[in-house]
C-alpha positions as CSV (number, residue, x, y, z in Angstrom):
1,X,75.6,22.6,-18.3
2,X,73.7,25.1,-16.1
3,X,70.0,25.9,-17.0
4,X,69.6,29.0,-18.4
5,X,67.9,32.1,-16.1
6,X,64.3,32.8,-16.7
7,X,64.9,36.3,-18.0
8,X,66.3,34.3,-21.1
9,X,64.3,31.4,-21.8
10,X,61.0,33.2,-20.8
11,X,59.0,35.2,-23.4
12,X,59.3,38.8,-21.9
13,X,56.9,41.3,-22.8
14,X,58.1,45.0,-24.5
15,X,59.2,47.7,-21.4
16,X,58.7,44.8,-18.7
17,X,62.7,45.8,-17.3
18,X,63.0,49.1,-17.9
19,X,65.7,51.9,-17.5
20,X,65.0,55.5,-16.3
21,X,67.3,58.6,-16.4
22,X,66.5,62.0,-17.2
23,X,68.1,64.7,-20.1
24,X,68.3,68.6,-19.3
25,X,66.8,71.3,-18.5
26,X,66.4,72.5,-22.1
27,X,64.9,76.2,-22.4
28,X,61.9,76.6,-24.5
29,X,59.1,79.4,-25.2
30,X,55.9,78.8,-23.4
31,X,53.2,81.5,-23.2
32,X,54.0,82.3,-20.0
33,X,57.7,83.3,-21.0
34,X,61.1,81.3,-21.1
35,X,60.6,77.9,-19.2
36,X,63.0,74.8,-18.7
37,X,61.9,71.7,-19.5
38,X,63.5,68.2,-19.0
39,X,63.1,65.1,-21.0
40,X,62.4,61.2,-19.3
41,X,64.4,58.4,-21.4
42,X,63.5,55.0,-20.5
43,X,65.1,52.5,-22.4
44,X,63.7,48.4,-22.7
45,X,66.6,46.4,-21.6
46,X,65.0,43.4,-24.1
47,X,64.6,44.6,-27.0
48,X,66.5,47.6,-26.8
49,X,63.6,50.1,-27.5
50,X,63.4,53.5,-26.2
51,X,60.5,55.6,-25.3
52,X,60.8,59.3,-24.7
53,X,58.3,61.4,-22.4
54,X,58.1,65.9,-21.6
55,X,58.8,66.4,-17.7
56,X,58.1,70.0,-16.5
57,X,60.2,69.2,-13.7
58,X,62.1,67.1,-11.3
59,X,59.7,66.9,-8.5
60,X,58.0,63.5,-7.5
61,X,54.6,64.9,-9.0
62,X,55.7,65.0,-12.4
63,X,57.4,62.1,-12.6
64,X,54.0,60.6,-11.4
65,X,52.2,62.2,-14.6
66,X,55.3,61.1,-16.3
67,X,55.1,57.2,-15.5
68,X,51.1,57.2,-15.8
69,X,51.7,58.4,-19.6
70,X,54.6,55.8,-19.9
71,X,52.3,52.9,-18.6
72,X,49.1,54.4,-20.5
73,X,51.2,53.4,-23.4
74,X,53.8,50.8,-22.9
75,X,52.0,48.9,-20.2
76,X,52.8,48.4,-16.4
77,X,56.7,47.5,-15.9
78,X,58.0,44.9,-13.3
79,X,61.2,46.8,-12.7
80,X,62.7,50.4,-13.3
81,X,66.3,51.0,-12.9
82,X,67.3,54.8,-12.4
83,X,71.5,55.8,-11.1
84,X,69.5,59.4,-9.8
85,X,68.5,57.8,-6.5
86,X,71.9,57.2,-4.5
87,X,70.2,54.2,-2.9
88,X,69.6,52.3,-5.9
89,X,73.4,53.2,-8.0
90,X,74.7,50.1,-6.6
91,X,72.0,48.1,-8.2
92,X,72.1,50.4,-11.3
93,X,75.8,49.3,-11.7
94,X,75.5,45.8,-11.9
95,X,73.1,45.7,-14.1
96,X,74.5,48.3,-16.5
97,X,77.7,46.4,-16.8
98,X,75.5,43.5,-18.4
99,X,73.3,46.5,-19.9
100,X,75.6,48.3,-21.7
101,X,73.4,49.5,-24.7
102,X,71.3,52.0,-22.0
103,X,74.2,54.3,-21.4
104,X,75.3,54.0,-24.4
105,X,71.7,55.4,-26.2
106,X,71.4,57.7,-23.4
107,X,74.7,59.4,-23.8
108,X,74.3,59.8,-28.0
109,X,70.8,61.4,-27.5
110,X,72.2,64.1,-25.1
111,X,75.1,64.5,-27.0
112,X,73.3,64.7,-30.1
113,X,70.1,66.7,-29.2
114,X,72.2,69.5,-27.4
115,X,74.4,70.1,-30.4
116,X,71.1,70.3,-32.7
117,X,69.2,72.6,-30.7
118,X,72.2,74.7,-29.6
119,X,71.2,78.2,-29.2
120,X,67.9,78.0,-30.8
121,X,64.5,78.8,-28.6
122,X,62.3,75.8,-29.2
123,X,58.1,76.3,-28.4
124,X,57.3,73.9,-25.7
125,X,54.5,72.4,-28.6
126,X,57.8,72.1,-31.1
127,X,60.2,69.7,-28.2
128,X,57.0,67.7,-27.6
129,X,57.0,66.9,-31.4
130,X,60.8,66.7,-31.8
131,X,61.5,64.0,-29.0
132,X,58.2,61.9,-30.4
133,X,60.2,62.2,-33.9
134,X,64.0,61.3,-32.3
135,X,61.9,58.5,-30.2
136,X,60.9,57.5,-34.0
137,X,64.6,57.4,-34.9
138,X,66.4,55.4,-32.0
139,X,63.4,53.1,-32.8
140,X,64.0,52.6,-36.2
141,X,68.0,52.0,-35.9
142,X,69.0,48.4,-37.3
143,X,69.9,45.8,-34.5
144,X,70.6,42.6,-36.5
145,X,69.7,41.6,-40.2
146,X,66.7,38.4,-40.7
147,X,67.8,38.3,-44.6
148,X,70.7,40.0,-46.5
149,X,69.5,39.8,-50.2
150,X,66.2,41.1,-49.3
151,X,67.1,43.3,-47.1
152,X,65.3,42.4,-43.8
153,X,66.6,43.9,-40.8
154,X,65.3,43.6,-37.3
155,X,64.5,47.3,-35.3
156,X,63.1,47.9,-31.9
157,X,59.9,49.3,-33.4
158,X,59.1,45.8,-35.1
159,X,58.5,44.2,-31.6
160,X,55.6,47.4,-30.8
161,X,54.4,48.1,-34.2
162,X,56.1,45.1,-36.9
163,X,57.2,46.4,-41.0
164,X,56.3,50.5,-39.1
165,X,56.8,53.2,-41.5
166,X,57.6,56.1,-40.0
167,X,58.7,58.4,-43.1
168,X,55.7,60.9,-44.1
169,X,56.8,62.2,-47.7
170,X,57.2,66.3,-48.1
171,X,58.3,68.2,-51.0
172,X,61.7,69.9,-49.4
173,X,62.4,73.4,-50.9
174,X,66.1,73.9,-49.7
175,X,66.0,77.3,-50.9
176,X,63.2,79.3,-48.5
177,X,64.2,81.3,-46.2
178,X,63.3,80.5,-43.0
179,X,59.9,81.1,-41.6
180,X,57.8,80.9,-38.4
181,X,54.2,82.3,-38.2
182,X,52.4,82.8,-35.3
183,X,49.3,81.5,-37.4
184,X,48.9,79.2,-40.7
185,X,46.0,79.5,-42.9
186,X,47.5,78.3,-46.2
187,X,48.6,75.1,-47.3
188,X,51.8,76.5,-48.5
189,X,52.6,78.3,-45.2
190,X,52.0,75.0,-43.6
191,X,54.1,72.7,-45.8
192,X,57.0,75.8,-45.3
193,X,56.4,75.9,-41.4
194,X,56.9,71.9,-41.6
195,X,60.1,72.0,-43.5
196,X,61.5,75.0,-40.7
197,X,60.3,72.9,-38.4
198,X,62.1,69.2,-39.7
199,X,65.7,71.3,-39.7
200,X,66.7,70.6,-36.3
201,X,65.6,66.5,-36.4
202,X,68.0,66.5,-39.7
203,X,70.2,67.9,-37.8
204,X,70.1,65.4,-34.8
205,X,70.0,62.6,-37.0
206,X,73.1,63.5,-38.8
207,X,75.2,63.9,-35.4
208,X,73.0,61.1,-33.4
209,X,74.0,58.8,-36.7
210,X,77.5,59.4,-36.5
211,X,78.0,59.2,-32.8
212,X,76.1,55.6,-33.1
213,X,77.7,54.1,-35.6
214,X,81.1,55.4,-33.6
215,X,79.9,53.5,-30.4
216,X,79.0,50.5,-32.4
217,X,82.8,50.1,-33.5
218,X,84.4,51.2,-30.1
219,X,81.8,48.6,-28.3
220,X,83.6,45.9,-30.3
221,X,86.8,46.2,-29.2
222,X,87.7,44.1,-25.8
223,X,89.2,46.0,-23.0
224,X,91.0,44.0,-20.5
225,X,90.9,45.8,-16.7
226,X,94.4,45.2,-15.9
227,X,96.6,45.8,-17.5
228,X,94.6,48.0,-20.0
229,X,94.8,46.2,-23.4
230,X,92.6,47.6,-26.3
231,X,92.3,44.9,-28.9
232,X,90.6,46.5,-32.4
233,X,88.1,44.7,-34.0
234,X,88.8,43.2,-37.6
235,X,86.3,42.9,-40.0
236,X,85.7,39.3,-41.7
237,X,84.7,37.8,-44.9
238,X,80.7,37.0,-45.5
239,X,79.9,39.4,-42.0
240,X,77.0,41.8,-42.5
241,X,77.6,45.5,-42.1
242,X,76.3,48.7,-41.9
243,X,77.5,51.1,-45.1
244,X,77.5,54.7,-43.7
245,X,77.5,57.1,-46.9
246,X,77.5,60.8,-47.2
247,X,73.7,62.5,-47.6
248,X,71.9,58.8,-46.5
249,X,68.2,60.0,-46.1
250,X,67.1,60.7,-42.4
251,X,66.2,56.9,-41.2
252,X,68.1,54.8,-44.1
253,X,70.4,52.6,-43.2
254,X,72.3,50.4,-45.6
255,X,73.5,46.8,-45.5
256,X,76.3,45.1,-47.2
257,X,77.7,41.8,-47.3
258,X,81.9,41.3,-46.8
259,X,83.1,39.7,-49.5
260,X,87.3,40.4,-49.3
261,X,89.5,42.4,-46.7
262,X,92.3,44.2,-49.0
263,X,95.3,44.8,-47.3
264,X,97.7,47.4,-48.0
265,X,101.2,47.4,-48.6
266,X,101.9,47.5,-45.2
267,X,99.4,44.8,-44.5
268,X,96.6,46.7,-42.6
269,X,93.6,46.5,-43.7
270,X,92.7,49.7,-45.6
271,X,89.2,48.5,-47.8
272,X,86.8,45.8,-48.2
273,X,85.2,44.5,-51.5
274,X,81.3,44.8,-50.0
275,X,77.8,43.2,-52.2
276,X,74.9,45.1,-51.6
277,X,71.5,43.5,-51.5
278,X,71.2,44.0,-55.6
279,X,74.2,41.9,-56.1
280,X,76.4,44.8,-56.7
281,X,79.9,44.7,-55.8
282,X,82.0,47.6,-54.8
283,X,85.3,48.6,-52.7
284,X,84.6,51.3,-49.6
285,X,86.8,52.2,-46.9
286,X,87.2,50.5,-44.1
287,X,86.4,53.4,-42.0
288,X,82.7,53.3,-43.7
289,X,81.7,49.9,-42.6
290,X,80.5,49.5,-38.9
291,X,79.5,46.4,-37.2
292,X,75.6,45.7,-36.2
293,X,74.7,46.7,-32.7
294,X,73.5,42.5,-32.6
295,X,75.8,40.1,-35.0
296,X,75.9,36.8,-35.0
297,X,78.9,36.8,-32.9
298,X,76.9,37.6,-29.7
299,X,75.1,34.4,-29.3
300,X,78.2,32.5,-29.7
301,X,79.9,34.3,-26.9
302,X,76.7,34.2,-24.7
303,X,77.2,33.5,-21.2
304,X,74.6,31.7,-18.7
305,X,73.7,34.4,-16.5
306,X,72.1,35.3,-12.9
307,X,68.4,36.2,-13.2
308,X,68.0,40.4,-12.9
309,X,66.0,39.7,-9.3
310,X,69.1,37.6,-7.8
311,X,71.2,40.1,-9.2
312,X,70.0,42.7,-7.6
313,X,69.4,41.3,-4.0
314,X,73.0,40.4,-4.4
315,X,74.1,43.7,-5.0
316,X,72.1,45.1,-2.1
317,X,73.5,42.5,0.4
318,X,77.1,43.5,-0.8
């Protein structure tokens, strides 16, 4: 049996490998007037973590503002990967084949953050605020369960900051109309500017959440090259899933436990008879039970792999 690569077997730190690609323009008010602004996504091919950063522009002197914040916070990585340059989306391909999850989290967030700003004119003080709070929710998403019955999942965030809480508690008033002041000098006004403020990241979460747990089922099911063969996924007794229900707080997510596929008369499977972590038992739809981004499946079907250096010099010498 071949040794495994070091990349596996050696303890690698948070944002050491590293993916890069860039979201925009978006248009936001500035005191100068209307401005575009773009937003750097770099995403930890380890543990799956993303962290989010304001560019002003695409010229090489932002992005060198942009990386010192990065490594200010994250620490100094050994390798960035980036499909903008044309000489490096060779390189960029071979490893996103074997690093699916980066395209995937970078096409949901653009997807998602378009469709929640949508017309709206953002200040440049409110986008800085709202990709620190999406950067909280990509960071917070469930990749794999420790226990079932008390409820432990594993996030990105719990290898930067472990058991983070990122909820801060408000008082929503679903009533008010809407309300932006140039200055706040009450409490009230400030608590009301908060809530107008926390529309759009509902609004994000509710599309980014769909659109995820979407992927997570379509990355599940094996595509064959040629010929092109889809095989769907089937759920299976005792797996751990993730329960999507309507009006789930922003951040929740819930976990349930398999415990019979029913079949209907045409023997598909049409619902499942799910525990919760109280011991509860209920039936749900099918169609509400997604698969976590990291099950226990994975590690079975493991393969010894290349380290990411070889890879790469590989790729360049092809």
């Amino acid at each position: 049996m071949p040794s495994l690569p070091e990349t596996r077997v050696k303890r690698s730190r948070t944002f050491e490998q590293v993916g890069l690609d860039y979201m925009g323009p978006l248009s936001v008010k500035s005191n100068t007037g209307l401005v575009k602004r773009w937003i750097a996504l770099f995403t930890c091919f380890t543990i799956r973590a993303v962290h989010l950063e304001m560019a002003e522009n695409l010229s090489a002197e932002n992005f060198s503002h942009v990386l010192r914040r990065f490594i200010a916070r994250r620490g100094y990585p050994k390798l960035i990967l980036s499909d903008n340059a044309s000489q490096f989306q060779l390189v960029f391909k071979t490893i996103m084949e074997e690093n699916a999850n980066f395209l995937a989290t970078k096409g949901l967030t653009k997807k998602a953050l378009r469709k929640a700003i949508g017309r709206k004119l953002l200040k440049e003080g409110e986008l800085i605020t709202l990709i620190a709070e999406i950067e909280g929710i990509l960071n917070t998403r469930p990749l794999t369960y420790v226990g079932f019955d008390d409820y432990r999942i594993i996030r990105p965030i719990d290898f930067i900051s472990p058991m983070a809480s990122l909820d801060l508690p408000i008082n929503y008033d679903s009533d008010q109309d809407e309300y932006t002041p140039y200055t706040i000098k009450t409490k009230d006004k400030l608590v009301k500017y908060w809530t107008t403020t926390l529309t759009t990241l509902d609004v994000f979460w509710k599309l980014w959440k769909e659109e995820y747990l979407t992927s997570l089922r379509e990355r599940t099911q094996r595509e064959l090259k040629s010929p092109r063969i889809v095989e769907k996924r089937v759920p299976h007794e005792n797996e751990i899933v993730l329960l999507n229900e309507p009006e789930i707080p922003r951040g929740v997510w819930k976990l349930a436990r398999i415990i019979k596929i029913n079949r209907g008369w045409d023997g598909k499977i049409r619902s499942a008879t799910i525990q919760l972590p109280n011991g509860k038992q209920i039936d749900r739809s099918i169609n509400m039970l997604y698969p976590m981004e990291i099950d226990a499946t994975e590690d079975k079907e493991e393969k010894v792999e290349e380290p990411i250096a070889r890879r790469i010099r590989s790729a360049k010498k092809s």
